[in-house]
N, C-alpha and C positions, 0 to 999 in steps of 0.2 A: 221723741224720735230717736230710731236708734242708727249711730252716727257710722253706717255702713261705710265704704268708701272703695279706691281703688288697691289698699292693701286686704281686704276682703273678697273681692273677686279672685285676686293671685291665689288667696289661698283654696278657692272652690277649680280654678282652672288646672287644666294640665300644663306641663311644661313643655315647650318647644325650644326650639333653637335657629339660628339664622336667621331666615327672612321672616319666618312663621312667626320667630318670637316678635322680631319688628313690629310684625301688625298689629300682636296682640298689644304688646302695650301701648303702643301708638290709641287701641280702641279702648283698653283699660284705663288709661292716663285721662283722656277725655269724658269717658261716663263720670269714673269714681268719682270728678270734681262735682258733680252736681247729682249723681245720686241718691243718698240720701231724702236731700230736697224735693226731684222727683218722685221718688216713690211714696213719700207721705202727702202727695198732694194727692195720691191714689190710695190713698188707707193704704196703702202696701207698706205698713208700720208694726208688725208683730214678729217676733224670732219664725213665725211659722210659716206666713207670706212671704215675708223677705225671703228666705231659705226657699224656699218652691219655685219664687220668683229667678233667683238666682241658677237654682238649678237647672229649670225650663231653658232658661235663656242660654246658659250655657251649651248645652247642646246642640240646640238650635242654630248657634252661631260659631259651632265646631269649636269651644272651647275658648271663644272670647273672640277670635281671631280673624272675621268676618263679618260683617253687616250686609252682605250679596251673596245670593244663591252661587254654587260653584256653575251650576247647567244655563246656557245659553238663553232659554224661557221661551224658548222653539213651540216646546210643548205646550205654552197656554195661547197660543195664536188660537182664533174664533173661538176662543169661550167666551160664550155670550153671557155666562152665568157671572163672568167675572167683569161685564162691562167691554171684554175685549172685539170691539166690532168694529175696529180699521186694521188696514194693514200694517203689519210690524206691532203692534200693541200686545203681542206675547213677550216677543223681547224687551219692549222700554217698559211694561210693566213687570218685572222679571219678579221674581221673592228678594226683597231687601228691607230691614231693619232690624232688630236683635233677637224678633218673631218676626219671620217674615210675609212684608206685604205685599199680595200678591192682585193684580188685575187694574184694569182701570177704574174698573166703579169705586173698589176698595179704594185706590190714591187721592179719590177725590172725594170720597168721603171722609176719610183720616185726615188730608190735608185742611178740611172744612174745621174740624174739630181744632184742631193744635195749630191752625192758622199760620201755614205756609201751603202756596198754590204747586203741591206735589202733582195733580195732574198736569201741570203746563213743564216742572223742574223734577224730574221723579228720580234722578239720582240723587235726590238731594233727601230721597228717605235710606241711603245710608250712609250719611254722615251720623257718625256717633251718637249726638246726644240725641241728635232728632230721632235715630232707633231706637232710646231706649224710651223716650216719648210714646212713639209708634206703638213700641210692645206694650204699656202701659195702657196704652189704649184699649189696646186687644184684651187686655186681661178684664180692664171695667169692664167689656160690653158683654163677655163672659161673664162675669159675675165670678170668677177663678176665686177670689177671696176666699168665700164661701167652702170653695173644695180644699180653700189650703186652711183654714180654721178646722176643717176635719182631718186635716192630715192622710189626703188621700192621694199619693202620688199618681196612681192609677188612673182617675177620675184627671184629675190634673194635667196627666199626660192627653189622654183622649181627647180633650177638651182643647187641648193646645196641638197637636199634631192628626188627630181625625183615628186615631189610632194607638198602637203601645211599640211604635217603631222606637229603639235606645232607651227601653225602660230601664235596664240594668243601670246605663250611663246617666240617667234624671233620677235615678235613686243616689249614685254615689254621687255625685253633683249636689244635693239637695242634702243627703248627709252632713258633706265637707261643709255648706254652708252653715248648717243649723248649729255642727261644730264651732263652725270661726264668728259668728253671731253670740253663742254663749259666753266666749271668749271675749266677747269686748261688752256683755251685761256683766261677766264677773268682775273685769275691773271698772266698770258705773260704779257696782255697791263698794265693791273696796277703798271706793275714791283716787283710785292711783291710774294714771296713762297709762293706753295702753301700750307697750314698749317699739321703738322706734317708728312711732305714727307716721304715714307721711311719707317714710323713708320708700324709694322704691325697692322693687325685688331686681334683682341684677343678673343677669345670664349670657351666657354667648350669645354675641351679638348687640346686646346692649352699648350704647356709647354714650360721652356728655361729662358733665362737670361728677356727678353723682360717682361714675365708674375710675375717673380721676383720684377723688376721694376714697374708695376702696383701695384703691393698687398705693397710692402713698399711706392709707393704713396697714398694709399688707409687705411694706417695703419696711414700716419700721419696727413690723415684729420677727424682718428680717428673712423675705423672702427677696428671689433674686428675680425682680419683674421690671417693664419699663412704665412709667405713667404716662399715658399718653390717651387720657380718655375713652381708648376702646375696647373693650372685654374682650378678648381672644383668646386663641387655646391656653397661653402663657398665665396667662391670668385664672382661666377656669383651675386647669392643674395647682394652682395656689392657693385657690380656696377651697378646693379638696381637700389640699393637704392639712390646710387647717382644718377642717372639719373633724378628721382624721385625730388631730392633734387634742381637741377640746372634745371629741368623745360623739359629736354631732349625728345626729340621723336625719335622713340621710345623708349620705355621702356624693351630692352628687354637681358640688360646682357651683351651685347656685343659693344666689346670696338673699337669704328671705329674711323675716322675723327675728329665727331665731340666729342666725348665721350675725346679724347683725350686732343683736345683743351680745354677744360671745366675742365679735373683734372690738365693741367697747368695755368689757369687761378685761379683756388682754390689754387693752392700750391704758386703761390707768390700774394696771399691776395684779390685777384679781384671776 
């Protein structure tokens, strides 16, 4: 099993800030814990599923940062194709999970499967893990495997959105992953961790013990910040400048992988 998680997503995702980044990690915090785990319960266990899977879904879910359609679900009132046949059943069946599920017959047959009564609780297909459940589902009953062992984004996308709507954005998605997947088979064989596991990614907006512990690392290599658990501008401009200082790319405030490795490498003398 390859041991994906939520510092794998960060790096397939784009970067937001403020409220945007909130959600995101708030949805990334909660998959990554049980990821891995789900996705192997779906064969979704190979550098090449994983990555397709990660890519699709990223889009899908505008870059991690939503489990619910942005549209009101107006539009699917009396689709009868979709089970929708009371009234209001367009909006409480809206598109929600990390593919979104869409209709009432759909909630109540996903709900049957993964054994939570989504047609009676249907907001309850986007809470986090139950989305990525959800998508998992979607992908078995496609048979998606298949297209992602031929490495066919094309097919992959069609299969997943009915169409090739953000193919550019499910290729570079699905790249970044197969990238950050290699990356964590190269250190399996080497036998070494992979470096700051675990650790989150930190950005404006961000708050809590973790962004605590940046600003008093960042205070004793002698930047002029306050600690006070919340990442704000004072803080971003500080871990620019370090970036700046150690040579980093990018340049852009935000404290990932390698940003991390870099203020442990500064703090005992290296």
């Amino acid at each position: 099993m390859i041991q994906v998680d939520a510092q794998t997503m960060r790096e397939v995702a784009p970067h937001f800030s403020g409220a945007m980044a909130e959600r995101q990690n708030a949805i990334i915090s909660a998959v990554g814990e049980v990821l891995a785990t789900t996705l192997d319960r779906y064969a979704i266990n190979t550098r090449l599923r994983i990555a397709h899977f990660l890519g699709q879904t990223c889009h899908e879910s505008a870059g991690f940062r939503t489990t619910e359609e942005f549209a009101s679900g107006e539009a699917y009132e009396g689709r009868r194709d979709l089970g929708n046949l009371q009234p209001g059943d367009g909006v409480r069946y809206k598109g929600r999970g990390l593919l979104q599920l869409t209709g009432r017959a759909n909630y109540r047959e996903v709900g049957e499967l993964i054994g939570v009564k989504l047609e009676e609780q249907p907001e309850r297909a986007a809470e986090p893990v139950l989305s990525l459940q959800i998508a998992c589902e979607y992908w078995k009953r496609r048979n998606l495997n298949a297209l992602c062992d031929a490495d066919d984004v094309v097919a992959v996308t069609r299969a997943v959105n009915g169409g090739t709507n953000g193919l550019e954005d499910r290729r570079v998605y699905t790249g970044r992953a197969k990238g950050a997947i290699a990356r964590l088979e190269g250190f399996v064989l080497s036998g070494e961790a992979p470096p700051t596991l675990g650790r989150a990614v930190l950005r404006r907006g961000s708050k809590g013990e973790a962004v605590g512990q940046l600003q008093r690392r960042l205070q004793q290599l002698g930047f002029m910040l306050a600690a006070d658990d919340d990442f704000g501008a004072g803080t971003e401009v500080a871990v620019a400048a370090f970036q700046r200082q150690r040579n980093l790319q990018p340049v852009d405030g935000i404290v990932g992988r390698d940003t991390w490795a870099a203020l442990d490498a500064a703090a005992s003398g290296r």
